[in-house]
C-alpha positions in Angstrom: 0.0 0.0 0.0 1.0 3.7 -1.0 2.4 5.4 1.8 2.9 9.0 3.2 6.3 10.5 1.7 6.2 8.0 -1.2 5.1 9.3 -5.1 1.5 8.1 -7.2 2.0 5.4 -9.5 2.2 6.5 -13.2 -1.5 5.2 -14.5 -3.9 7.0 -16.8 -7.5 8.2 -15.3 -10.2 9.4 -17.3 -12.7 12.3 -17.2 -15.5 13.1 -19.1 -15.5 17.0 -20.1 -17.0 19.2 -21.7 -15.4 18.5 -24.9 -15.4 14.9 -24.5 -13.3 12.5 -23.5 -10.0 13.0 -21.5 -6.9 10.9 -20.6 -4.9 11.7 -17.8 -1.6 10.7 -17.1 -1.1 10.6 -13.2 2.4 12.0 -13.4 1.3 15.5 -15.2 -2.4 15.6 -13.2 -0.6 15.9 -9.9 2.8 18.0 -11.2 2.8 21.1 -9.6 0.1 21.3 -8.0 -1.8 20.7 -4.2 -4.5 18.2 -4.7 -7.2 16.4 -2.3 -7.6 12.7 -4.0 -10.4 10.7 -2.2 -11.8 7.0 -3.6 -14.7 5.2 -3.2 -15.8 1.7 -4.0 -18.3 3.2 -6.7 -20.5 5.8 -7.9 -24.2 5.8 -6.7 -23.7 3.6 -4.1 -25.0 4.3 -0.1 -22.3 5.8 1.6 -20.6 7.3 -1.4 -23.8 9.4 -2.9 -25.2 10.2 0.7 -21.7 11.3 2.7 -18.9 10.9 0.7 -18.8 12.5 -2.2 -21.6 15.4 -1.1 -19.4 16.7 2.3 -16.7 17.3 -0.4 -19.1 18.9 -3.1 -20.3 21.0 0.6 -16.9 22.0 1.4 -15.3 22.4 -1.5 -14.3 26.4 -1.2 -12.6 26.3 2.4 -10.6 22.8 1.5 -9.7 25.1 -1.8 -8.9 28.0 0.9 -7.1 25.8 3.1 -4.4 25.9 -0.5 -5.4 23.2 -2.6 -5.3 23.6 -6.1 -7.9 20.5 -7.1 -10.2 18.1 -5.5 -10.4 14.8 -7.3 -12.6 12.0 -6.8 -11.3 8.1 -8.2 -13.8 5.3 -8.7 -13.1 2.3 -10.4 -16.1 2.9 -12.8 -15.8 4.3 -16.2 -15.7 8.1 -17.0 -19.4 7.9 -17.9 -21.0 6.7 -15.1 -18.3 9.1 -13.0 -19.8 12.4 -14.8 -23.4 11.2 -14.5 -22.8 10.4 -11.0 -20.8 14.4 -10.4 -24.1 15.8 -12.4 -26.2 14.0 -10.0 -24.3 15.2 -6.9 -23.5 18.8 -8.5 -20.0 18.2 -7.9 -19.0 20.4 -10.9 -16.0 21.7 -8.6 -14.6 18.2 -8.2 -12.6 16.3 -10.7 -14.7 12.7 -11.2 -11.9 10.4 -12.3 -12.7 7.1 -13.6 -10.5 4.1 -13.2 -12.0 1.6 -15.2 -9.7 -1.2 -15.2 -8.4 -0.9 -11.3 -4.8 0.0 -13.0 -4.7 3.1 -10.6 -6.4 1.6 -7.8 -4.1 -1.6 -8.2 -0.7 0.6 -8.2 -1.8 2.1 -4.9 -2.3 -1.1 -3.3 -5.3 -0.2 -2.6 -8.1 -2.4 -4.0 -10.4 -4.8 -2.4 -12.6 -7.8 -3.8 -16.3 -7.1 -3.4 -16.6 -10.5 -4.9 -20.0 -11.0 -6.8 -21.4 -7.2 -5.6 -18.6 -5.7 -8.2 -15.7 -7.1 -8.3 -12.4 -5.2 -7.8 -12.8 -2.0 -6.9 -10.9 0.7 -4.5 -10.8 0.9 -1.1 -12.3 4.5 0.8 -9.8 6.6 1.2 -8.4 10.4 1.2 -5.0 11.7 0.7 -3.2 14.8 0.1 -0.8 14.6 -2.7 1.6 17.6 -3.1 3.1 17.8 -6.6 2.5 13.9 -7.0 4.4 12.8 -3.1 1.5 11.6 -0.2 1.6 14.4 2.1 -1.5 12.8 3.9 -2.6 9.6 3.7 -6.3 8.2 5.3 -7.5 4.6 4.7 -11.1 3.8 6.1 -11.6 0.3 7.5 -13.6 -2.5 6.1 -17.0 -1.2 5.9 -16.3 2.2 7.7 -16.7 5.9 7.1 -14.9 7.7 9.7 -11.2 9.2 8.5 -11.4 10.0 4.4 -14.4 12.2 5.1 -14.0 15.7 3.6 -14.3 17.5 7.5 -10.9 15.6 8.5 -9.5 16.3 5.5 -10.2 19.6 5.8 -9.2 20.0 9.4 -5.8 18.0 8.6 -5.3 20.7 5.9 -5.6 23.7 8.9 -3.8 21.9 11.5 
């Protein structure tokens, strides 16, 4: 599993835009800049449309304040279900990252097997990353919510 101090895995994340489709490369998505990365196992599920993903959408401005540059959200879905799921949530200040094939996910060391529910997808997290290095680094435990919320992000970002 990544680790504070270390630097993201090179992988490729997509986005659906405005002008279609776009491939990111990990390495130039974090360069230079301050960025709040959070995961969840996938888009419209419980937790993840109810607390996850809106406290971030809610407190987007003052985790921006707080000097980050971008806010990015990583599922492993595709980028089509991650921009229908950031127009459901109005999380138009929020990057919705797909990671389709777990490739991301899989470099962090941080997938899990949902077995027959869907599969391989990413464990909750949040992390800092300042100009691609882990500043901060939260994993949730099995099945809970507690540490990659977007209020202890935000209150590890003013401490």
């Amino acid at each position: 599993m990544i680790q504070k101090g270390q630097t993201l895995p090179t992988a490729t994340l997509s986005e659906l835009g405005e002008g279609g489709m776009v491939s990111h490369n990990t390495d130039e998505l974090f360069a230079n800049k301050r960025v709040v990365l959070f995961a969840v196992p996938g888009a419209f599920t419980p937790t993840c449309s109810e607390a996850h993903l809106p406290g971030y959408v809610v407190l987007a401005d003052e985790i921006k304040a707080a000097g980050i540059d971008a806010i990015a959200c990583v599922a492993v879905n595709d980028a089509f279900v991650m921009h229908a799921w950031g127009d459901a949530q109005n999380a138009s200040e929020i990057m919705m990252l797909g990671d389709g094939d777990a490739s991301f996910t899989k470099a962090l060391g941080l997938e899990m097997d949902t077995d027959n529910f869907g599969g391989i997808r990413s464990q909750r997290y949040a992390m800092v990353v300042d100009n691609g290095v882990v500043t901060h680094l939260n994993v949730e435990a099995s099945g809970k919510f507690e540490v990659s919320n977007a209020e202890t992000i935000l209150a590890a970002l003013k401490a």
